[in-house]
N, C-alpha and C positions, 0 to 999 in steps of 0.2 A: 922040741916041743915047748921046754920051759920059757926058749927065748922071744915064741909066737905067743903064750899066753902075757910074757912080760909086756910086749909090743901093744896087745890088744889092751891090756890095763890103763898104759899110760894112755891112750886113745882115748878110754873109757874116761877116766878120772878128768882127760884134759875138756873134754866134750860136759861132762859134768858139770866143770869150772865156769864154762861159758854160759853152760843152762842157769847157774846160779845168780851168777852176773848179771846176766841180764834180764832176770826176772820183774826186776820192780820197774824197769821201763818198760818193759812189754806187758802187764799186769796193767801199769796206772795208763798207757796208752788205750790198753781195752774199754778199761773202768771211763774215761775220760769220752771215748768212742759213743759207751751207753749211754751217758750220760747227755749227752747234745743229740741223744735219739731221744730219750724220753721227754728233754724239752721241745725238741721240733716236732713230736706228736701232741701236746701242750696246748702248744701255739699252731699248730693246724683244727682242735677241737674249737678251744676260745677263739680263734677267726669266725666258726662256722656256728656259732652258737645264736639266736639271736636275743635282742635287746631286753626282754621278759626273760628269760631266764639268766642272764647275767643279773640285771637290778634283783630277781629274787635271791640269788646268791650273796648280791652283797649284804640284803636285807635278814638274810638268816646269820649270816659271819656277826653282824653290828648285834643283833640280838643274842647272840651265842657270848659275846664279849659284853654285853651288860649284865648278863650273870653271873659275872666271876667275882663281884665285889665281895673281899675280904677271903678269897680263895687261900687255900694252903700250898704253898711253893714247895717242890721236892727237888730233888739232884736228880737231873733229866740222867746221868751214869747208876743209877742205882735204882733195879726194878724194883715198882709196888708205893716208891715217895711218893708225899704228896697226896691228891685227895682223890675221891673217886671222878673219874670223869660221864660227862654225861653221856647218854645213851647214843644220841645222834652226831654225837663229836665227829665222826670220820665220815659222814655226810654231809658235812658241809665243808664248802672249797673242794669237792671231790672230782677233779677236775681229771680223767683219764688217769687214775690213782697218785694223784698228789695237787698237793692247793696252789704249786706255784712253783717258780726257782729264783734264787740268790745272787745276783752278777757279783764280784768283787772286782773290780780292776787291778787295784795294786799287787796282788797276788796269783792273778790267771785263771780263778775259778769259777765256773758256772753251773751249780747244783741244783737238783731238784730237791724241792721241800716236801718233806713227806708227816703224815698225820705221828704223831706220838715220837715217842723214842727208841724205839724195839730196836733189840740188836740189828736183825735182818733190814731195819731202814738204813741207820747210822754206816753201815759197809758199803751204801752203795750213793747216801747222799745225808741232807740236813733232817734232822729231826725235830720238828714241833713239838716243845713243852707243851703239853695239853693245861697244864693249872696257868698257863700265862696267857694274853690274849693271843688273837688269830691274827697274821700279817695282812691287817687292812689297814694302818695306821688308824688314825682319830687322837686328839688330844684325853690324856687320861688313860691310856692303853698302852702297856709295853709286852710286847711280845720278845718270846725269848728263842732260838734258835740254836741247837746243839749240834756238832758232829765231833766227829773222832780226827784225829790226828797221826802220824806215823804208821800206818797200817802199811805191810810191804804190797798190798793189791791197789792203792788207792792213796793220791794224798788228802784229796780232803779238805779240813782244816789243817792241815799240817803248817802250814806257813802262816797261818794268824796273827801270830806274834810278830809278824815286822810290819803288822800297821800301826800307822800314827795315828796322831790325833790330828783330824783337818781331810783324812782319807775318806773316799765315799763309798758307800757300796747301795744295791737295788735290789728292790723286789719287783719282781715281775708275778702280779696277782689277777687273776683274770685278764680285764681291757686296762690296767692301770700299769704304772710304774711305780713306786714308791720311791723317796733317794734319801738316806741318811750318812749323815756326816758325824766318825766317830768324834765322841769329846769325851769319852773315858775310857784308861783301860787300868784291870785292878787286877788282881791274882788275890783268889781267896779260899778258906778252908772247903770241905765239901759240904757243912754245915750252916754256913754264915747265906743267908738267902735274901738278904733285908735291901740288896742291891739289884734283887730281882722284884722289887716290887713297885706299884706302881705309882707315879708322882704327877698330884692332877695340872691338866693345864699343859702337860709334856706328850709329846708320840714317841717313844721310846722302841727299838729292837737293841736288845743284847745278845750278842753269839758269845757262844761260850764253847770252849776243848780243853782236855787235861791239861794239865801242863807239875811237873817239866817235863819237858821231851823224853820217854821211854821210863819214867816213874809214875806219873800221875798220881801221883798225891791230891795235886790241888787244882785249881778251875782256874783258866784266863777267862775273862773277860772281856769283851768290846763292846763297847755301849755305844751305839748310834744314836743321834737325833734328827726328826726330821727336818727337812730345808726343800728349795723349792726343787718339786718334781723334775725332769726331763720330759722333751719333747716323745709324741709319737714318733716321729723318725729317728730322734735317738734310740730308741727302741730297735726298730730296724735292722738301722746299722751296728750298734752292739751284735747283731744275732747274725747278721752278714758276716763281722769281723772275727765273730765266734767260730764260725761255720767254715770261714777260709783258713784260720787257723787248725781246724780240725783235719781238715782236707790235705795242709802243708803237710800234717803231720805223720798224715795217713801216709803219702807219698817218701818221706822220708822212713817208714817204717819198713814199709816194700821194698827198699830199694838192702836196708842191712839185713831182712831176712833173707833177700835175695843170695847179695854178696855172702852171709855166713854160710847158706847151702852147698854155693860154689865150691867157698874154702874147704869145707868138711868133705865135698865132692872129691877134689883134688888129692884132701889129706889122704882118704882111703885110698885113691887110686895108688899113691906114690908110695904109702905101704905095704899093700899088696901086689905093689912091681918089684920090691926090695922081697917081702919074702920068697917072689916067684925065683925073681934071679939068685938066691941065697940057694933054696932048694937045688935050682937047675946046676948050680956050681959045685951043689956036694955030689951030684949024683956024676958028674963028670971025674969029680976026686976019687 
């Protein structure tokens, strides 16, 4: 008896090991999954919207972001900074519940942007500073962009920090694309905000994430400028190249949860032939 519960432990424990293991691949493959649904439902709305209700959206976002003159900046990680926001903030850019999403190339991510900073957005994509402007660009406007980093369900911003300066990343905002090119990055206290603010004559986005890695203490910074857009068909194909990536990945997922059932299939089978025959042996002794 001791040596069938000993048998079923290491089983137990081994099978554990694996589940553990492989959690943060099969988590951020989920995460990663939802993710390129909620923008292909996005961009199936903004297709099907027409031309009056796009111009009024941008005409509310441009008005919403001429308000903010001499707004107070808070630390998008710390609920309640910062000033009050206005009433109708999360109706505007409320596009199928978010204003937009993020391409990054150099780092493999494509997020959705979502209104505020609330924990429940940051776990599943970006989060919009509400004290900073709204991701329409315009000179005079910098919009600021948070997420989280090292989460074991989700990377994220996790990889932020190996962009350079000269790297581009997009916003995709309604019928628009946006394209900024970083030209700063800074790591600064949780306090120091004077870099989040806005400088006339510039279109500015800053992303920002904890940093260091598994302390967060303090804030990375990336500070984009803008340069000239990309084409509508860049557009496109971004979201093609997104989409067959996702599909690769899909297929590759299918194929180890496949093979790992098998194995564990086997494993049990091969244990339970060993105790069979163990038994049948004593009972002949």
């Amino acid at each position: 008896m001791s040596k069938k519960l000993a048998t079923c432990f290491i089983v137990f424990i081994f099978i554990l090991g694996v589940g553990i293991l492989s959690y943060p691949t099969v988590s951020n493959y989920i995460a990663i999954k939802n993710q390129i649904q909620i923008i292909s439902n996005y961009q199936n709305k903004v297709s099907k919207s027409n031309e009056k209700d796009i111009k009024a959206e941008w005409e509310a976002a441009e008005k919403y972001n001429a308000s903010l003159s001499g707004a107070v900046i808070g630390d998008p990680f710390v609920p309640g900074s910062g000033r009050v926001i206005q009433d109708n903030y999360e109706e505007i850019l409320d596009v199928d519940g978010i204003m937009g999403y993020i391409k990054i190339p150099k780092i493999k991510v494509d997020l959705p942007i979502y209104h505020g900073c609330k924990e429940e957005s940051l776990q599943k994509g970006v989060g919009h500073l509400e004290d900073t402007a709204l991701p329409i660009g315009g000179k005079g406007n910098h919009c600021v962009l948070s997420g989280h980093r090292g989460l074991p369900a989700a990377e994220l911003f996790t990889d932020l920090d190996k962009l350079e300066k000269g790297d581009q990343f997009y916003l995709y905002i309604l019928d628009k694309i946006l394209t900024y090119e970083v030209d700063q990055i800074k790591v600064i206290s949780p306090d120091e905000v004077q870099d989040l603010r806005t400088i006339p004559d510039r279109d500015l986005v800053t992303l920002i994430t904890c940093t260091p890695y598994g302390v967060n203490s303090h804030r990375l910074l990336v500070r984009g400028t803008r340069v000239a857009d990309v084409e509508q068909a860049e557009n496109t194909r971004g979201i093609k190249e997104t989409e067959a990536a996702v599909t690769e990945g899909t297929s590759h997922m299918e194929y180890l949860v496949t093979g790992a059932c098998i194995f564990f299939i086997l494993l049990l089978i091969l244990i339970f032939y060993k105790m069979l025959k163990r038994k049948s042996r004593n009972r002949r002794e």
